[in-house]
Residue frames relative to the residue before (quaternion, step in Angstrom):
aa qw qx qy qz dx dy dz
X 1.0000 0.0000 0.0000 0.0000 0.00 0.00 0.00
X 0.3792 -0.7301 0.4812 0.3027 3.50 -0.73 0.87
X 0.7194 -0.5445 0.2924 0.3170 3.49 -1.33 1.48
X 0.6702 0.6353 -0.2446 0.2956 3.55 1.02 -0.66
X 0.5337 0.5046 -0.0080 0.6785 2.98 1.17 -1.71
X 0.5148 0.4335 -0.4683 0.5724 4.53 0.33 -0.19
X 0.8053 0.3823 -0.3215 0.3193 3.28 0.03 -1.15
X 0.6598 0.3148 -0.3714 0.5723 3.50 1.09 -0.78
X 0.4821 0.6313 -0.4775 0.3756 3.29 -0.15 0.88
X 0.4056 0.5546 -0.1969 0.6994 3.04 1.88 -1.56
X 0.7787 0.5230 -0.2098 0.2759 3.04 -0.66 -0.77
X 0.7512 0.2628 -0.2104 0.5677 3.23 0.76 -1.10
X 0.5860 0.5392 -0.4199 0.4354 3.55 0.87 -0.34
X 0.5189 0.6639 -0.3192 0.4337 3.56 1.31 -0.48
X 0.8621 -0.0304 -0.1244 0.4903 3.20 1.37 -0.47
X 0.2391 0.5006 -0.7100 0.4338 2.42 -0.06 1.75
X 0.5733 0.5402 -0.3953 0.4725 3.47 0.69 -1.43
X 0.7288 0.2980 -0.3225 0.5254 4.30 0.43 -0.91
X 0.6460 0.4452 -0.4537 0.4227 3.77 -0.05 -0.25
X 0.7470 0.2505 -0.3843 0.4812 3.77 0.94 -0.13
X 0.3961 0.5378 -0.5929 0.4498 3.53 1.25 0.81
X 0.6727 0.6456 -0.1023 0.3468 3.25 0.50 -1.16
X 0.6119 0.3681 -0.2350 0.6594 3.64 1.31 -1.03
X 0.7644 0.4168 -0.3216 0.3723 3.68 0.26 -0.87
X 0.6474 0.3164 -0.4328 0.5417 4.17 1.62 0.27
X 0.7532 0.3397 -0.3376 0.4508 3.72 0.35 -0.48
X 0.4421 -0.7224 0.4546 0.2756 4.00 1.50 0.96
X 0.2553 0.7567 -0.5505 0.2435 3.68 0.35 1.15
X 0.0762 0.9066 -0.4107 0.0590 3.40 1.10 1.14
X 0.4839 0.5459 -0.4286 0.5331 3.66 1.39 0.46
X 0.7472 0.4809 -0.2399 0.3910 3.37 0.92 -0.74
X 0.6487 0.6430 -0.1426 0.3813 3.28 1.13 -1.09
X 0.7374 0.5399 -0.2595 0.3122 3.52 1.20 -0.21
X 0.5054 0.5975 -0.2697 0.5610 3.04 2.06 -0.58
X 0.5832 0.5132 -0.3584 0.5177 4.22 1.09 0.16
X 0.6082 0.2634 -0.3171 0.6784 3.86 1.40 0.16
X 0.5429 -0.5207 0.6363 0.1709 2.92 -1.94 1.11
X 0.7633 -0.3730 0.2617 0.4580 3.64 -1.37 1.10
X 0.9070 0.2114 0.0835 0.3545 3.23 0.29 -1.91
X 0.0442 0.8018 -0.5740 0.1603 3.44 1.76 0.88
X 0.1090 -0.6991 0.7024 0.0778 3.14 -1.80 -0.04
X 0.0884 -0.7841 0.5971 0.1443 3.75 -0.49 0.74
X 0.0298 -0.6679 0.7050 0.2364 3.37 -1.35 0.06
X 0.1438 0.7724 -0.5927 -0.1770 3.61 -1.21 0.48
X 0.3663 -0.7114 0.5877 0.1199 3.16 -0.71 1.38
X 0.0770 0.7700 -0.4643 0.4308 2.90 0.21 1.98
X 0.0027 -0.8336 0.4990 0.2369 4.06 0.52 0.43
X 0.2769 0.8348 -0.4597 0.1232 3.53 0.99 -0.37
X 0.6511 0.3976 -0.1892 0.6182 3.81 1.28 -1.07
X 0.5580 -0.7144 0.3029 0.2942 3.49 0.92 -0.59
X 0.5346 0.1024 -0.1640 0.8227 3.24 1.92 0.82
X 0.5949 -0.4291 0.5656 0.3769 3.48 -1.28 0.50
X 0.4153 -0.7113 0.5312 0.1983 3.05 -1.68 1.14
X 0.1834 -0.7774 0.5950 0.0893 3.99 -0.43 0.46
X 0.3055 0.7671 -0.5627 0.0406 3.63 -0.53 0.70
X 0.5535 -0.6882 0.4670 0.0439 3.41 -1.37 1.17
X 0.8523 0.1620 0.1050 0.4861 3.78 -0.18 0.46
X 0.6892 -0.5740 0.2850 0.3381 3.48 -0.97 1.90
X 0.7950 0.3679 -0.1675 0.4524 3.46 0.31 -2.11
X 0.7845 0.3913 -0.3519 0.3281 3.62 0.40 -0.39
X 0.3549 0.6382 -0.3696 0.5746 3.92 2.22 0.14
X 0.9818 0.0304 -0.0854 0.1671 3.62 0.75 -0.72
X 0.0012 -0.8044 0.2254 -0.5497 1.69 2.40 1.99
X 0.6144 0.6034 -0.1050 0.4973 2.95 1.45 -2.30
X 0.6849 0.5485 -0.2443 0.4127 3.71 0.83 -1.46
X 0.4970 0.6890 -0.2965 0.4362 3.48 1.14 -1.66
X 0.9231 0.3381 -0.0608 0.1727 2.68 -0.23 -1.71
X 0.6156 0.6409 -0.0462 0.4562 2.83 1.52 -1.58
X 0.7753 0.3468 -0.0370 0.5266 3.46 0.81 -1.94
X 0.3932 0.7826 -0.4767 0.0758 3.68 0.41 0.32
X 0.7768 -0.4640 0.0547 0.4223 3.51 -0.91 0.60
X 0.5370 0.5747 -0.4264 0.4467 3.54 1.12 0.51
X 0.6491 0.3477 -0.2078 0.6439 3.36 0.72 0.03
X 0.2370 -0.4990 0.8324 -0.0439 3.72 -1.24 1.73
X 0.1043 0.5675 -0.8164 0.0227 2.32 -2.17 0.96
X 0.2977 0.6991 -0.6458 -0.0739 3.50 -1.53 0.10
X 0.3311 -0.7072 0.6239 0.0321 3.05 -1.58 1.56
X 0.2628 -0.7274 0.6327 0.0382 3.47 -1.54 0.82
X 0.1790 0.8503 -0.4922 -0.0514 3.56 -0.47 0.75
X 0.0527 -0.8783 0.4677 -0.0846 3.40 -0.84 0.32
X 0.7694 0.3803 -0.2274 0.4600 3.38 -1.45 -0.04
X 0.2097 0.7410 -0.6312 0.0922 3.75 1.20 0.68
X 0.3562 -0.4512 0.8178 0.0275 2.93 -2.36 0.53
X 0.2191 0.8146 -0.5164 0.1474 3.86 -0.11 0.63
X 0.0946 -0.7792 0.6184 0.0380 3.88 -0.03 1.18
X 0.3822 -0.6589 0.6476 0.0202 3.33 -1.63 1.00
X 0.2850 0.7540 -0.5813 0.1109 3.40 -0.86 1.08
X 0.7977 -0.1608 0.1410 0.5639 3.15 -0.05 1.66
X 0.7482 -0.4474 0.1486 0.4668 3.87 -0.90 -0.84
X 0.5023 0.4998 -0.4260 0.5625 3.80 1.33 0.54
X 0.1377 -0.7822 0.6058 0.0470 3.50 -1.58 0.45
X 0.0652 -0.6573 0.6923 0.2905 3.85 -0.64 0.16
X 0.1065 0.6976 -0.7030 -0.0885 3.48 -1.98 0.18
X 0.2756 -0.7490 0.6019 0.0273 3.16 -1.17 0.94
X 0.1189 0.8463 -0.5175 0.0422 3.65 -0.57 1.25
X 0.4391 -0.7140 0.4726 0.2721 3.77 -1.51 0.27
X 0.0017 -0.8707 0.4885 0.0568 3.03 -0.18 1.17
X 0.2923 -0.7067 0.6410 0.0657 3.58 -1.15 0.26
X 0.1695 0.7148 -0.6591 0.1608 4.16 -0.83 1.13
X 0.0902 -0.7459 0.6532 0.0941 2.18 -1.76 0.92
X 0.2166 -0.8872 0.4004 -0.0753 3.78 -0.64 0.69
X 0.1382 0.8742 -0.4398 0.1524 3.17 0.31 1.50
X 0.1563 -0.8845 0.4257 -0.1101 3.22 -0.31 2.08
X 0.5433 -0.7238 0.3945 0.1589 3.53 0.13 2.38
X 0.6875 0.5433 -0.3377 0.3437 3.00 0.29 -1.70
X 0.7947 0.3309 -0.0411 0.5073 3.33 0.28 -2.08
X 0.4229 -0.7267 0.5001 0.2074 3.46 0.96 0.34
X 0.3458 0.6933 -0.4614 0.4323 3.86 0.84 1.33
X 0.2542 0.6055 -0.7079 -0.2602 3.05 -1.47 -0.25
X 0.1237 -0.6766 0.7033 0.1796 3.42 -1.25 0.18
X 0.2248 -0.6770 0.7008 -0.0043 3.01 -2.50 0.67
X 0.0255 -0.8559 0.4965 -0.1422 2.76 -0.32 1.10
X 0.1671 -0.6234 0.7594 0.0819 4.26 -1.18 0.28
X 0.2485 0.6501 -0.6953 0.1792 2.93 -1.99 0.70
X 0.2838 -0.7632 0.5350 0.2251 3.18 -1.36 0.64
X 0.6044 -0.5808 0.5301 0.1282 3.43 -1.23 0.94
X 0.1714 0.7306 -0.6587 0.0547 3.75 -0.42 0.88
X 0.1255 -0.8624 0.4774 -0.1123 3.67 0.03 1.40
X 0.1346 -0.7068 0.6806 0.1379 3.84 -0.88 0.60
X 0.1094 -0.7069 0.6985 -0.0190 3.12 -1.59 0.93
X 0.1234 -0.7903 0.5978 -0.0534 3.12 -1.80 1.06
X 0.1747 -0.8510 0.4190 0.2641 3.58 -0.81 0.78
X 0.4808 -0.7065 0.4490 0.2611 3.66 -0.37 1.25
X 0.7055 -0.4546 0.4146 0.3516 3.44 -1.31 0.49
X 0.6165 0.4937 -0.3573 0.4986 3.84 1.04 -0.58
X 0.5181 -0.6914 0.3627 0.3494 3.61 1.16 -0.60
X 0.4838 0.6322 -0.3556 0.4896 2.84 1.88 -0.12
X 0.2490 -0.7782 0.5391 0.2043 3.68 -0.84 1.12
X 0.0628 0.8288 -0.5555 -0.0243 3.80 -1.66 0.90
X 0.6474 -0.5044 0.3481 0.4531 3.25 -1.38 0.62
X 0.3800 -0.6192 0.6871 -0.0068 3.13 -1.23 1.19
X 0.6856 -0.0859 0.1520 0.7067 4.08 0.25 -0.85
X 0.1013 0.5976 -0.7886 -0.1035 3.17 -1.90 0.15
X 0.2568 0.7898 -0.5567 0.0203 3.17 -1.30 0.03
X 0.0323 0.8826 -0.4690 -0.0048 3.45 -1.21 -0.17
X 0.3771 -0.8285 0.3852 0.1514 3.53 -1.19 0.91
X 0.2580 -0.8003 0.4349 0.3222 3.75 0.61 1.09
X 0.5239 -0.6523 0.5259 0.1531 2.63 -1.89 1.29
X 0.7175 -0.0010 -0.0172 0.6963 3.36 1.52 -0.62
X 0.0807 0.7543 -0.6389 -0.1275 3.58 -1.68 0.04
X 0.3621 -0.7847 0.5027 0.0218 3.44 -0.68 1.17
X 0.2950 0.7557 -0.5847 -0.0048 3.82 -0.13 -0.04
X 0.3520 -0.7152 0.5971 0.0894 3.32 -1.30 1.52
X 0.1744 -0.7252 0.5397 0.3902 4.09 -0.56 -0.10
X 0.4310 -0.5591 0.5719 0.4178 3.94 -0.89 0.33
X 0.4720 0.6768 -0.4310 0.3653 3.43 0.41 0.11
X 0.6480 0.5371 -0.1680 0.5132 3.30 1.22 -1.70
X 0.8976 0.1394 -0.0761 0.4112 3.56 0.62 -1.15
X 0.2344 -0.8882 0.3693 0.1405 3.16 0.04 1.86
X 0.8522 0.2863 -0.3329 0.2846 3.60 0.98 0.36
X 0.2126 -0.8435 0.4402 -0.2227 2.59 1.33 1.95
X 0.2977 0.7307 -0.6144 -0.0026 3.70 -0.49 0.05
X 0.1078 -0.7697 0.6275 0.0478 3.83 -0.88 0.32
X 0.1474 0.6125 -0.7766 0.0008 3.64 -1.54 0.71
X 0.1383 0.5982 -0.7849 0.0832 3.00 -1.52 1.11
X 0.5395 -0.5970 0.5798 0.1278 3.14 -1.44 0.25
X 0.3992 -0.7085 0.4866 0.3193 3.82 -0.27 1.38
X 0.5291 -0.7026 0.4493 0.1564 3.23 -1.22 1.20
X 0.7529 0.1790 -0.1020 0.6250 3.63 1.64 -0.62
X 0.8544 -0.2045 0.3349 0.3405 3.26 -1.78 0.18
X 0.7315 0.4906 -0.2867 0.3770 3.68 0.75 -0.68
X 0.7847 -0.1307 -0.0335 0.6050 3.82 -1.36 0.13
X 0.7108 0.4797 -0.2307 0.4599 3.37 -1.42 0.30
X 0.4903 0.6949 -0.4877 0.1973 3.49 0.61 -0.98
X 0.8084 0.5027 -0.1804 0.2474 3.28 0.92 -1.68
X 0.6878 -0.4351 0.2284 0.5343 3.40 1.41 0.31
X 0.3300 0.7437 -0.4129 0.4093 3.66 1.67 -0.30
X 0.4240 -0.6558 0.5992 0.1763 3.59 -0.70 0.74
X 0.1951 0.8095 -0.5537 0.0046 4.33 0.08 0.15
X 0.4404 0.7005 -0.3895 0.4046 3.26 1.09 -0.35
X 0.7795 0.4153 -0.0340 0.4678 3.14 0.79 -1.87
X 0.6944 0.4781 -0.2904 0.4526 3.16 0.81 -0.44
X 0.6769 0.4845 -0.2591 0.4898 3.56 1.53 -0.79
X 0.6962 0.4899 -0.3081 0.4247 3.58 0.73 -0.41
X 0.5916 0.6697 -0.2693 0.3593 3.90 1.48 0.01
């Protein structure tokens, strides 16, 4: 592959890899499916559910999110330091990622690191997507709001849903 064209490759694979950071904190679950390939497959090697989660296939990855990630539950992920090989129209990339996750409901937050070991594919449109992502945390931390009574939190719902209207629910739910 000519040195030029690698890089935009790099590059575009760079974003994607952020737009599905990005869809998966500000819950942009219309947007977020068109960055996996029909038959993606994630693994996060997450124990939180109690076994790493394994899921198969575009519509049921952002099903999982729907359902799973709704407006009670903040998240934001940081990733970096990619490592992203080029081969023709498939890629490996390897990334550092850093999350944090703070679940109202269950009154949690966790923190967590891990490294990202991600396939990539370019699609017939030329537009390159995650094929697999996944990853085995290097650490995970989970505090209860319970423990820390002067927790306080404002954030601002990330979608259309409770809260929308400028109401503070976060804050109010986590007191």
């Amino acid at each position: 592959m000519d040195p030029v064209e690698e890089l935009r490759a790099i590059e575009e694979i760079r974003q994607v890899k952020y737009r599905y950071l990005r869809c998966v904190d500000l819950k942009l679950w219309d947007e977020i499916g068109v960055e996996f390939t029909a038959d993606a497959t994630v693994d996060y090697g997450t124990m939180v559910y109690g076994k790493p989660l394994k899921i198969s296939g575009r519509e049921h990855i952002v099903e999982f999110f729907r359902t799973k990630l709704g407006p009670d539950i903040i998240t934001v992920h940081s990733a970096g330091q990619p490592e992203i090989i080029v081969d023709g129209g498939t890629a490996r990339g390897t990334w550092s990622f850093e999350d944090t996750v703070i679940a109202i409901e269950h009154r949690v937050v966790i923190k967590g690191a891990a490294f990202y070991r991600d396939r990539y594919e370019r699609g017939e449109d030329g537009h390159w997507r995650i094929a697999h992502t996944g990853y085995v945390r290097t650490y995970e931390a989970m505090l209860s709001l319970d423990d820390l009574p002067s927790f306080r939190l404002t954030a601002k719902p990330a979608t259309g849903g409770p809260g929308a209207d400028g109401a503070d629910v976060a804050d109010a739910a986590v007191r």
